[in-house]
C-alpha positions in Angstrom: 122.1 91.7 95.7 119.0 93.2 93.9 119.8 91.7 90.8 119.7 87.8 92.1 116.4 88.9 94.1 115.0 90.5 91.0 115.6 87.6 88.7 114.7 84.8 91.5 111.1 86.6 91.8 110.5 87.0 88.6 111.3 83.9 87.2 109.0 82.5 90.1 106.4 85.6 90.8 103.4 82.8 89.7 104.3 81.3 93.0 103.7 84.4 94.8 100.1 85.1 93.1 99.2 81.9 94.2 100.4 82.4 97.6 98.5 86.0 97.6 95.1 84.1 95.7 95.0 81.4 98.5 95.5 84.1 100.9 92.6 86.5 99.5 90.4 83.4 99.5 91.1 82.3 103.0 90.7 85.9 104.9 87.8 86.3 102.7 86.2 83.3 103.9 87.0 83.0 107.8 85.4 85.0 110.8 86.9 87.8 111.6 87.1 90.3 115.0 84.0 92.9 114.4 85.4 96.6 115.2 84.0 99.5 114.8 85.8 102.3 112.8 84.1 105.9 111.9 85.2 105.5 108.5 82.2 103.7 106.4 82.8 101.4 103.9 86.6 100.6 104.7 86.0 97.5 103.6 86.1 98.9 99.9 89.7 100.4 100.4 90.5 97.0 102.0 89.3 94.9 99.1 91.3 97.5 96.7 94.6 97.0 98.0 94.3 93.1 97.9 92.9 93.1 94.2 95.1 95.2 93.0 98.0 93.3 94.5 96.2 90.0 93.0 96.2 91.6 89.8 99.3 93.0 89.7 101.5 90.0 90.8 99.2 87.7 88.4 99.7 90.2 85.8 103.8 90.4 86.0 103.8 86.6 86.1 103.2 86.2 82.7 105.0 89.3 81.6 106.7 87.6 79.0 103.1 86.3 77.8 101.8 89.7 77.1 98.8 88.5 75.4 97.2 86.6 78.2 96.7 89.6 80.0 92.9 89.9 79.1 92.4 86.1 80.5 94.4 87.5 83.7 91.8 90.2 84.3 88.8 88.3 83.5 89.8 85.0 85.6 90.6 87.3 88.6 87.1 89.5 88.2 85.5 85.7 87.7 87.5 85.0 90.9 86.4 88.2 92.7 82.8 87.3 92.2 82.7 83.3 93.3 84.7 84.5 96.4 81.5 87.1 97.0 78.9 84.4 96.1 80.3 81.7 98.3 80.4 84.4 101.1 77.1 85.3 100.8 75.8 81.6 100.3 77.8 79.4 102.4 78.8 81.1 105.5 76.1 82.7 108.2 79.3 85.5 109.4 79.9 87.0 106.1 78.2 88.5 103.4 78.6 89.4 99.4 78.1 92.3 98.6 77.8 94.2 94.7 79.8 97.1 95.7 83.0 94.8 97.1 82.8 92.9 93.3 82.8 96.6 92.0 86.2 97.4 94.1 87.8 94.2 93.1 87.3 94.9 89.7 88.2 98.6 90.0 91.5 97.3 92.0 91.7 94.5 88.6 91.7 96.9 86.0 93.8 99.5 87.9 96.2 97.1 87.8 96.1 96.6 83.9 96.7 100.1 83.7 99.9 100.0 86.0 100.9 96.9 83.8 100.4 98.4 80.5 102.3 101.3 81.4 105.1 99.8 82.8 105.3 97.3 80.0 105.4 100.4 77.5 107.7 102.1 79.4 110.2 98.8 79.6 109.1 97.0 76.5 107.3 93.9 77.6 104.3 94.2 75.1 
């Protein structure tokens, strides 16, 4: 059973990055339920998890296109930032902020990492 759901998902993991982009995009840009948590700057931790799973699933995509890894990174730091700008520009209930484009490309590159050693370890590169 693992094997069919293995090659299904990879053969069509693109579709799943652009579920997960459209996704990032959308919760970044609506209103959401103000709470109060005593941890500061959860945000950060939030915005790690869902750029590292952006990276990661954009990243295994084209794992038989090893070399297009650099564009990956780049295009999702580029995507990272416009996401932050438009926040900051074009809604009044949200706000950009330096240190989230900081954890998405933390989240970006830690993702590279997990990619390049897995693809050493199996042999993709």
């Amino acid at each position: 059973m693992q094997k069919p759901i293995k090659k299904l998902l990879l053969g069509n993991l693109y579709i799943v990055a652009i579920i997960i982009t459209l996704t990032i995009a959308c919760l970044s840009l609506i209103k959401m339920p103000s709470y109060t948590t005593k941890i500061t700057n959860i945000d950060k931790v939030y915005h790690t998890i869902a750029y590292f799973t952006l990276g990661v699933t954009w990243l295994f995509s084209y794992y038989k296109k090893p070399e297009k890894k650099y564009l990956i990174v780049i295009c999702c730091i580029i995507f990272g930032i416009i996401i932050e700008v438009i926040q900051s520009k074009l809604t009044s209930y949200r706000s950009g902020d330096y240190l989230d484009v900081i954890a998405n490309s933390f989240a970006i590159f830690l993702a590279l990492l997990i990619f390049n050693l897995f693809s050493k370890k199996k042999k993709i590169n």
